[in-house]
N, C-alpha and C positions, 0 to 999 in steps of 0.2 A: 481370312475373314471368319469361318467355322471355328478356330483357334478358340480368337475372341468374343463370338459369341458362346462355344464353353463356359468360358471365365467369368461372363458373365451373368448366365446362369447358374454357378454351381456359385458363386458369389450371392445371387437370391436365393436360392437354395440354405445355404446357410443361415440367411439370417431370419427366414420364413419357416422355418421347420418349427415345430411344435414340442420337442422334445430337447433338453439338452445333455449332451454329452462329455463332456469335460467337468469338473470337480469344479474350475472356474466360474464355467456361464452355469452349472447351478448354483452356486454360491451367487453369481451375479442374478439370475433369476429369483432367488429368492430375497433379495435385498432391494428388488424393485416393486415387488410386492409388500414392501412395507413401507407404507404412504409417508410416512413420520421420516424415516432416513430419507428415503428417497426426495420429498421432497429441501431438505435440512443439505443434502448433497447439490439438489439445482440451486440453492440460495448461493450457496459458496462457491460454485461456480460461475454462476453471474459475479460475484464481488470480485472474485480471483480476473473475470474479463475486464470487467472496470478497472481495479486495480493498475491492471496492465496498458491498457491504453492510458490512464491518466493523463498530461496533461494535454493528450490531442483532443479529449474529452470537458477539461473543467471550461468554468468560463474565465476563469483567471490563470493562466498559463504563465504566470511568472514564475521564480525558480521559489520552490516552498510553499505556491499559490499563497506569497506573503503580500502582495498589494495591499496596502494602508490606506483607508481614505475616512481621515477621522472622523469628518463634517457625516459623515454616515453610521456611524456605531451604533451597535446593540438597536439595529433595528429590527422590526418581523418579518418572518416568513413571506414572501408572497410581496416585499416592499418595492418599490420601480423609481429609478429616476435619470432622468438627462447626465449628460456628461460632454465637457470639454477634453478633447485628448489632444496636450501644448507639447508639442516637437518636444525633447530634449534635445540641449545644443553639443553634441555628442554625436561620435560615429562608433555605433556596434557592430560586432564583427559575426560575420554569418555561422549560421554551428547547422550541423548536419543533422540530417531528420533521427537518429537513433538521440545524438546528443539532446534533444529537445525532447524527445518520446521519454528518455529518464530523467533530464533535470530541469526541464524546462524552459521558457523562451525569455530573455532579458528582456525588459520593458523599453521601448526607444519613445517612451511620453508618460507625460503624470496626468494622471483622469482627475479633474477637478468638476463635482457637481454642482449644477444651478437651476436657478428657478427661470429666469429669463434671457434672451440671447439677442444680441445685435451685430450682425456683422455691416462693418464697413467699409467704404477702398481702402485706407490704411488703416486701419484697428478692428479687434473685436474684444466685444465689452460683454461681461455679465455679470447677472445678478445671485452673487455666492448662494448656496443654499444650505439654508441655517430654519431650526424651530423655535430655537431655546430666546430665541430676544426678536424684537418688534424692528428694529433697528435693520434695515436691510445696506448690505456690502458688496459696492462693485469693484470688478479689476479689470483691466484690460492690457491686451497684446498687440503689437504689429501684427498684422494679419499674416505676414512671412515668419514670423518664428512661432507663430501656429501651427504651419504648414513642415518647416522646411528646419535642418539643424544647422543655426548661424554660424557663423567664425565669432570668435570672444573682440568685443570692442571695434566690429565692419559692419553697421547696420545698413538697415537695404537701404537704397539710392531711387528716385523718382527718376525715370529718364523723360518724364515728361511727355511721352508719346504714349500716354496710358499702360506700362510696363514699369517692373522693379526691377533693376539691377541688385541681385544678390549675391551676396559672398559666404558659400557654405563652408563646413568644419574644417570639410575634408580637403582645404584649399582650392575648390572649384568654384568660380561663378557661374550664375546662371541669370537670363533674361525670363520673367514671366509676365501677364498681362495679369491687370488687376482684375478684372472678371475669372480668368482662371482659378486664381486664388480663392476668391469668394466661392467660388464652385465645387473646388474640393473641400474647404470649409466643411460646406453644408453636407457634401455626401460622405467625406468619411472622419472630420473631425466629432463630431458630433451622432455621438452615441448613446439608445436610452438601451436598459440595463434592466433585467428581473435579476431579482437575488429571492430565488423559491426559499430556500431556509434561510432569509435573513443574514446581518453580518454581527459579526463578534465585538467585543469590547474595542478592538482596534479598526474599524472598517471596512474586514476581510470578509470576503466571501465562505460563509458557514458550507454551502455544497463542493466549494473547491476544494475549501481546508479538510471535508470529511472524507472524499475524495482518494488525495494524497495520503492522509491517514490508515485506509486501508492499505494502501503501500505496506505501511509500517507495517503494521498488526501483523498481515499475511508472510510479509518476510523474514521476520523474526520468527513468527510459526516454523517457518520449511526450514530456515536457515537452523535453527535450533533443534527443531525434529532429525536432519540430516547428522549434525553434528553427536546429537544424543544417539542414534541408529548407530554410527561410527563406531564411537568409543563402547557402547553396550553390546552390540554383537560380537565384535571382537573378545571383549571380556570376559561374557558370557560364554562364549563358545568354547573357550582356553578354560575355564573354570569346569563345568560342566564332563569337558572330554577327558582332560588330564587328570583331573582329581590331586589327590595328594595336595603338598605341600603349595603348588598354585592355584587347587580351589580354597586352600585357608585363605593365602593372601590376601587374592581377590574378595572374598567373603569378608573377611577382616574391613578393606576398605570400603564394602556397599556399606558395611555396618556403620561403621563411624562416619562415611556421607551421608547414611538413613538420620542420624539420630541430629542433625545439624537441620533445623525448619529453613524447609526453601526459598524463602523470601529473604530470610537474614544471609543464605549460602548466596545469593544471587547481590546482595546486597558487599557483601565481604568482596567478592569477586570484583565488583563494578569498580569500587571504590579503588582497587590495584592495579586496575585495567584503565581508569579514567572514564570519565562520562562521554559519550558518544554515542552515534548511532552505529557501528560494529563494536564496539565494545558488548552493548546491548543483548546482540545475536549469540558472542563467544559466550557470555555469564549465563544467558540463561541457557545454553546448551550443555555447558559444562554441569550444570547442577540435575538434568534430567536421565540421566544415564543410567541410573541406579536400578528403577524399574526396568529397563528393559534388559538388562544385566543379569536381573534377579529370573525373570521368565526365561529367559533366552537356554542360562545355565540348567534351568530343570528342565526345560523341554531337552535339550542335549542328552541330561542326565538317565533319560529316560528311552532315548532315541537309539544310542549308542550300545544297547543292551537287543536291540531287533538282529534276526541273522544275515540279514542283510549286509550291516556293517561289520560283524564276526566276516562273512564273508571276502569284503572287500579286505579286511586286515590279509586274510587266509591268500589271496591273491597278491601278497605284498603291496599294494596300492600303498603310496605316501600318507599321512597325516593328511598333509594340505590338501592334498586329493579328495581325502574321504570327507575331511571337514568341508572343502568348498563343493563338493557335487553330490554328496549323499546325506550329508547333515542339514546345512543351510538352507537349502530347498524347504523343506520340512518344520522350519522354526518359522517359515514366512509367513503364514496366515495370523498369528496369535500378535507377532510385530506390528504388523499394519495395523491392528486392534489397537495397540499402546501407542503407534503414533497419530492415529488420529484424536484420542485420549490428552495426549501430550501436546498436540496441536492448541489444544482451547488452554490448556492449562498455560503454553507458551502465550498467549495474547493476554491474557489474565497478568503473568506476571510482569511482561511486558506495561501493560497499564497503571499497575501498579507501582512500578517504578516512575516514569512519566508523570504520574500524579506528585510523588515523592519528590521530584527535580533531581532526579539522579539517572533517569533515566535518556531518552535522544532530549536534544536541547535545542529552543529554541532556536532558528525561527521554522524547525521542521515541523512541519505538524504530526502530533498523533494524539491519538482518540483520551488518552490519559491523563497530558498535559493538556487538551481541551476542556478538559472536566475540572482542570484543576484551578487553570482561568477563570473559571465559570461560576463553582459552585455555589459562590457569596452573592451571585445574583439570586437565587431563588427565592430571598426577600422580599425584592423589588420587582416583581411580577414578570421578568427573564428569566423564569428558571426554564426554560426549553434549553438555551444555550447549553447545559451540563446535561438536561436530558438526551439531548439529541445523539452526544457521543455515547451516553452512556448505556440507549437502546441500542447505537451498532453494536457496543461490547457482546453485550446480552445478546442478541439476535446472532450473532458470529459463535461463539465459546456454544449458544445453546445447539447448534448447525451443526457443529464437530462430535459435541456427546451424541449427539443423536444418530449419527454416522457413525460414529465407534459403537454402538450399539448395535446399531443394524448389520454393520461389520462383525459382529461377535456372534448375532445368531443366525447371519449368512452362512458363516463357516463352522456351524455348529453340526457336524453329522446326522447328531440326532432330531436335529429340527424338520419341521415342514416343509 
């Protein structure tokens, strides 16, 4: 018991003390003191928690949060309406909470919107919901294939005793009472619906589609960032230490990667890799490396001349030794600086492509191809649809500069 309470005072203790000590938590102390990063840093990780739960989170949990419901397009913000949700006559097969947590929940019904509703013992009728014509359209259902997913060509059966005999997909029957039926009708067939940012030219829910969207953005960020960190420290560190004939190389190759615009490099790449969504990740990872290839090497070049390292040579210590325990450590600060840098630059170019149709493809969503959908509305007094993705861009990419900033004069020595 003494043990524990130790531990958990020298635990307040640390994080109560007024002074810090570690090169770290002053770096970290003074990068919370700059309101601009600091807050630019809570944005992004709220987006990164969203991101991550997705689709336990959207309202539309389908896979791509693609739901189509056309009789509702390009409507506003803030728009609401009724919904039938008709059994499909299908049996889906159960997927595990991680499978649904990344790609979403298969729909087992088609939501058709209306203006008015009638259930009866054996049917339910409405009245479609439509603005564009005066002319109003009903349809209706057996009130069991509302309900329940029929077998093709065994419609339900009266037993006459106020029950249906039903015959489901999955070769079961089943007995129900017509009142039952009518009952869950009302309580979970019938759904009304806010769509806060309105839906898209196709009937999709604009906060699901935006949603999922971050998906994208953010993991082409990390995924690209990691990859560019890979191949540029490695380079950088071989160039830098060994000199000679392997810093020409390597230099030779930043050079001729420098002079090649990264949009067209990212663009050459795509097109030999195919369009996809990891294709996306590998292209634009593959074209970010240069920069941190180019710091990596001079911070090396510069590091390896301390007696420190004279030292550890003097001790016979390995190459790989020196390079991973007494170099490496020492290029980290300036690194983080370029990936968070490279961070925004990745979602930028990401979008860019996406816009392009060369980038992830339909029907995933991202904030790119959202804008690209969109843009021809802002004639016709929808221009919010292109706005909307195109503030996440902006608000994300602006999050990360402002981080790498604060990142640069956190680890600034000579700062405040």
């Amino acid at each position: 018991m003494e043990k524990r309470k130790k531990k958990i005072l020298s635990f307040l203790r640390f994080f109560n003390r007024k002074e810090a000590i570690t090169p770290g938590e002053i770096a970290w102390k003074k990068f919370r003191r700059n309101s601009l990063a600091f807050g630019g840093f809570i944005f992004i990780v709220i987006s990164l928690l969203i991101a991550i739960l997705g689709y336990l989170i959207t309202p539309d949990s389908s896979p791509h949060a693609n739901e189509q419901v056309l009789e509702i397009a390009t409507r506003k913000p803030g728009f609401r309406s009724y919904f039938l949700k008709v059994r499909k006559n299908e049996i889906l097969s159960e997927k595990g909470f991680f499978n649904e947590l990344f790609y979403g929940k298969s729909l087992c019904y088609i939501s058709i919107p209306f203006h008015n509703i009638q259930v009866f013992d054996e049917r339910v009728e409405i009245q479609e919901f439509t603005e564009f014509t005066e002319e109003k359209f009903t349809r209706s259902w057996h009130i069991a294939d509302v309900v329940y997913p029929l077998a093709f060509g065994k419609p339900p059966v009266n037993t006459g005793d106020g029950n249906w005999l039903i015959h489901l997909a999955n070769g079961e029957d089943l007995t129900v009472s017509h009142q039952t039926l009518i009952n869950r009708v009302k309580s979970e067939n019938i759904q009304k619906r806010l769509f806060l940012l309105g839906t898209d030219r196709y009937g999709r829910d604009m906060l699901s589609r935006m949603i999922i969207g971050a998906r994208v953005s953010l993991s082409v960020g990390f995924i690209a960032v990691i990859i560019s960190l890979f191949i540029g420290t490695i380079l950088g560190l071989l160039a830098g230490y060994y000199g000679g004939r392997t810093d020409d190389f390597i230099m030779w190759l930043i050079n001729v990667i420098w002079t090649v615009p990264t949009l067209l490099m990212v663009i050459a790449i795509t097109l030999v890799l195919g369009r996809g969504f990891w294709q996306v990740f590998v292209a634009v990872g593959l074209t970010m490396w240069v920069e941190v290839a180019r710091v990596v090497r001079g911070q090396v070049m510069s590091i390896k001349e301390n007696e420190y390292i004279e030292a550890a040579r003097a001790l016979g210590y390995p190459n790989s030794r020196i390079l991973r325990r007494h170099i490496l450590p020492n290029v980290i600060d300036p690194v983080i600086i370029i990936s968070a840098a490279n961070f925004s630059s990745a979602i930028l170019i990401e979008a860019g492509l996406s816009f392009l149709g060369i980038g992830v493809q339909p029907p995933v969503p991202s904030w790119g191809s959202m804008i690209r959908d969109h843009y021809g509305f802002i004639i016709v007094d929808l221009g919010y649809l292109a706005f909307i993705p195109g503030l996440a861009i902006m608000l994300m990419v602006l999050s990360f500069t402002l981080v790498g900033n604060g990142l640069r004069d956190a680890f600034d020595p000579k700062g405040k």
